[in-house]
Wavefront OBJ file of the C-alpha trace (Angstrom):
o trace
v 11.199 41.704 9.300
v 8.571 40.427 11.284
v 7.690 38.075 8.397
v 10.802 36.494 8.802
v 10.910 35.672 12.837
v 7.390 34.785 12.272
v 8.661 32.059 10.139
v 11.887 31.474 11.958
v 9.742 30.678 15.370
v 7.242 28.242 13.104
v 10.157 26.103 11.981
v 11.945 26.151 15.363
v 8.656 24.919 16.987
v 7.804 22.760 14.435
v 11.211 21.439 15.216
v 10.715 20.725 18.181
v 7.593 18.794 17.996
v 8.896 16.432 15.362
v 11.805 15.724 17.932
v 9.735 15.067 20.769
v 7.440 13.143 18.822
v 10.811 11.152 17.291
v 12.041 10.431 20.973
v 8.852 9.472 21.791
v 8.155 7.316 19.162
v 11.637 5.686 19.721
v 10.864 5.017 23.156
v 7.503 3.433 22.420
v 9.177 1.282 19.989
v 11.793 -0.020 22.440
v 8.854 -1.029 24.731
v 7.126 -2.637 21.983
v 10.479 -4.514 21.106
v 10.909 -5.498 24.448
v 7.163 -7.213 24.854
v 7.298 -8.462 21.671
v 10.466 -10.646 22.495
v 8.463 -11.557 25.940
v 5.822 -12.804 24.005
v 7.531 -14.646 21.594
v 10.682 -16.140 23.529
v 8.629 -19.206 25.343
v 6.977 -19.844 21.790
v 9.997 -19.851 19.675
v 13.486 -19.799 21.737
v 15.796 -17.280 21.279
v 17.440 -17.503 17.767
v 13.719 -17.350 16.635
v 12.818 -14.575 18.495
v 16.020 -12.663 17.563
v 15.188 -13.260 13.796
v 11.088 -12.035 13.946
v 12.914 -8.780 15.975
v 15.360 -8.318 13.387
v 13.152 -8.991 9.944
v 10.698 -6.562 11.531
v 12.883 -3.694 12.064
v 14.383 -4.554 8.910
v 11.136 -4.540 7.042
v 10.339 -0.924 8.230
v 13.584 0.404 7.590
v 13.247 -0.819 4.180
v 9.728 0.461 3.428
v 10.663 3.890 4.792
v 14.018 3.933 3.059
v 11.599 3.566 -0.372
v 9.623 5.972 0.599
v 12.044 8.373 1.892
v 14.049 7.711 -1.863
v 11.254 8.806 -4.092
v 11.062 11.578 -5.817
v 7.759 13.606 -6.687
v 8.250 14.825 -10.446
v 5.534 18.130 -9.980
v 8.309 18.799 -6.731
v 11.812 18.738 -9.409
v 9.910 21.137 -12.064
v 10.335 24.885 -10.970
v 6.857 26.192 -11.777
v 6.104 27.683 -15.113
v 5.692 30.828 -15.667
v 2.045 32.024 -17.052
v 2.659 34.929 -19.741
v 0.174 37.421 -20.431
v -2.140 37.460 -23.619
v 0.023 38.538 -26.762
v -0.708 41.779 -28.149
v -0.814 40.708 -31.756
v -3.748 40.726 -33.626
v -7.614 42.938 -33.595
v -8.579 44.787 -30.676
v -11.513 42.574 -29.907
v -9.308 39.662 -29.766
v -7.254 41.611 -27.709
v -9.466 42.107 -25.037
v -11.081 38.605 -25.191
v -7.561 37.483 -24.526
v -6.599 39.850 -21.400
v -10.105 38.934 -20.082
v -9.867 35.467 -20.392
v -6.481 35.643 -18.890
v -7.734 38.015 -15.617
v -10.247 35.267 -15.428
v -7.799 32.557 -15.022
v -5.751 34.861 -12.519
v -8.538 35.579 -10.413
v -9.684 31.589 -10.029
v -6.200 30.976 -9.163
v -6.091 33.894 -6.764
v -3.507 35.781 -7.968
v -5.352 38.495 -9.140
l 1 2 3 4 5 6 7 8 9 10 11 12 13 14 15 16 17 18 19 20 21 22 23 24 25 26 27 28 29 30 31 32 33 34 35 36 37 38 39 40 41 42 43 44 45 46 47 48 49 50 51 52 53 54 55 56 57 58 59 60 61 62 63 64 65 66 67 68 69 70 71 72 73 74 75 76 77 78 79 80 81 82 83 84 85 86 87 88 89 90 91 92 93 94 95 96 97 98 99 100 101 102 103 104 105 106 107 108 109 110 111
């Protein structure tokens, strides 16, 4: 049980970071919009200005609509199950088999 509210608490907190850091980041980018169309209205005019703003936030959008869209191919396979040495064949082979296999657990971890 504790397992489980350990995990619950985690996400909730991990949450709550990735909001704060969201609003933050939103905030920082309104600021950044803001001086960015200071900078650029005298230069430009308005209709200019309006367009850079626009293509920009576009741009991003775009990129992190591509990036959001893709899918990982190792993340759609459910992981294969390893089986166990067969049984089948002389006893020596046998055990080379099983110990070859405990080998492979036990790099992995999972003894």
């Amino acid at each position: 049980m504790f397992g489980i509210e350990r995990k619950v608490a985690h996400t909730v907190k991990r949450a709550g970071l990735l909001t704060g850091g969201l609003l933050l980041c939103s905030v920082g980018a309104g600021f950044l919009t803001v001086a960015g169309w200071l900078i650029l209205l005298p230069l430009v005019g308005t209709a200019t200005t309006a367009l850079i703003v626009a293509c920009v936030y576009l741009g991003f959008g775009l990129i992190m609509l591509a990036i959001g869209s893709t899918r990982r191919r190792d993340n759609l396979k459910p992981p294969a199950e390893e089986k166990a040495p067969s049984t089948d064949g002389p006893p020596i082979m046998q055990a080379f088999l099983f110990g070859l296999h405990a080998g492979a657990q036990a790099d992995r971890g999972k003894t």
